[in-house]
C-alpha positions in Angstrom: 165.2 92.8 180.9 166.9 96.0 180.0 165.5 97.9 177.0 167.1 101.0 175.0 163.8 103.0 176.2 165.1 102.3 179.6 168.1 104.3 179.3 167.2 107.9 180.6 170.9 109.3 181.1 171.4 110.1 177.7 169.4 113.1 176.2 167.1 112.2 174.0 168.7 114.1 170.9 171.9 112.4 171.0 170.0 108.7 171.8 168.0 109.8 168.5 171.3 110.4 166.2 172.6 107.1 167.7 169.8 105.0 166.6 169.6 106.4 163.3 173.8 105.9 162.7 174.9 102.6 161.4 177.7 100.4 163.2 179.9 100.9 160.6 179.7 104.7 161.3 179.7 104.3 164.9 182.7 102.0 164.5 184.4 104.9 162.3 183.5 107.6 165.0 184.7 105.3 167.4 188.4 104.7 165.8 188.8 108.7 164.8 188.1 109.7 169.0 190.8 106.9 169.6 193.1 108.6 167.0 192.6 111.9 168.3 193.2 111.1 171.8 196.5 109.5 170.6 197.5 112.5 168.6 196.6 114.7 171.3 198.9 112.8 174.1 201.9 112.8 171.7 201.4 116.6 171.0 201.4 116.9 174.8 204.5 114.7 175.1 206.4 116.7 172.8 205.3 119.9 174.1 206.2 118.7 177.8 209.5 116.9 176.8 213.1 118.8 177.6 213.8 118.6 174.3 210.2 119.5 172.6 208.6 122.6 171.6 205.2 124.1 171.3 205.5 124.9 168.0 206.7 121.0 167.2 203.6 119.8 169.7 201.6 121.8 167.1 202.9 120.7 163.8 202.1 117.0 165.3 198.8 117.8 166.3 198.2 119.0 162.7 200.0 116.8 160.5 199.8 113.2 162.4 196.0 114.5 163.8 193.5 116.6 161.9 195.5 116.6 158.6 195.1 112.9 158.1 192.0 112.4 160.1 190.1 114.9 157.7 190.9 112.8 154.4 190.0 109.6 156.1 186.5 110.8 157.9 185.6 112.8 153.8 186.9 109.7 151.9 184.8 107.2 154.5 182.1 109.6 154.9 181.6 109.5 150.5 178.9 106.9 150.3 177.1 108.4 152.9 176.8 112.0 151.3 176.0 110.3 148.4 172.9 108.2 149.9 171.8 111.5 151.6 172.0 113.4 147.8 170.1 110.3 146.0 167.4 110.7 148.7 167.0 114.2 148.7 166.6 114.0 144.6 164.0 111.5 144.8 162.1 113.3 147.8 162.7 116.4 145.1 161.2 114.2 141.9 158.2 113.0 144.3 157.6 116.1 145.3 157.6 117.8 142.0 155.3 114.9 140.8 153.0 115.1 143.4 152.4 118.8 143.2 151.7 119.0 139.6 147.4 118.2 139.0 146.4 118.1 136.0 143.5 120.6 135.0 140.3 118.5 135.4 137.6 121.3 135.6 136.5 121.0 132.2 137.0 124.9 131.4 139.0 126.3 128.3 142.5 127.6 129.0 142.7 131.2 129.4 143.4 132.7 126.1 142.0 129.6 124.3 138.8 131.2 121.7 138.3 128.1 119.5 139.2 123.8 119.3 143.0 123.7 119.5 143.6 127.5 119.4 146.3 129.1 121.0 147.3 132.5 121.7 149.2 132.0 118.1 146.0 131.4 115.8 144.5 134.7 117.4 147.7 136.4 116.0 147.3 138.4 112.5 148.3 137.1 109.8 150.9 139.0 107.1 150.3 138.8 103.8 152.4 137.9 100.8 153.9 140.4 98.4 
């Protein structure tokens, strides 16, 4: 039987992103190459037309092609950026948590003279009148 491991074709970096990408974002990848390629061969009919220009092959390419495509891929792409942001703050909190010990070698603070003092009851104090 054929296993993934098996396939040795595909570099290993790009096999790595495709196991770690969902189908939905495969599926989305998928439909914006199609959309491209469509774009692209209407550009190049308009361009190669009797009646077309490069400037209008352009302006297609653009508007019906990258314009469009761009909102769809940042609007689709949304709750991933947001799953990626909500993991990096809780890798953040644990990491924050993790590196703060508390002080457990039974020595007094530096600055600490008495029970409870603080660099504020060695201050002098002003008197009244």
């Amino acid at each position: 039987m054929l296993q993934v491991s098996d396939i040795k074709t595909v570099p290993q970096q790009y096999f790595n992103l495709l196991t770690k990408l969902s189908l939905r974002s495969l599926f989305m990848y998928l439909v914006a190459i199609a959309w491209i390629y469509v774009v692209l061969m209407m550009s190049v009919a308009e361009a190669a037309s009797p009646n077309g220009s490069l400037l209008g092959a352009f302006t297609t390419l653009v508007f019906y092609g990258a314009l469009p495509l761009g909102i769809v891929l940042y609007i689709m792409g949304t709750p991933g950026r947001k799953r990626a942001r909500r993991a990096q703050e809780a890798a953040q909190v644990q990491a924050a948590a993790s590196s703060v010990q508390p002080d457990t070698s039974g020595h007094a603070a530096p600055g600490v003279t008495g029970e409870g003092a603080g660099p504020a009851a060695d201050a002098p104090v002003r008197k009244e009148g």
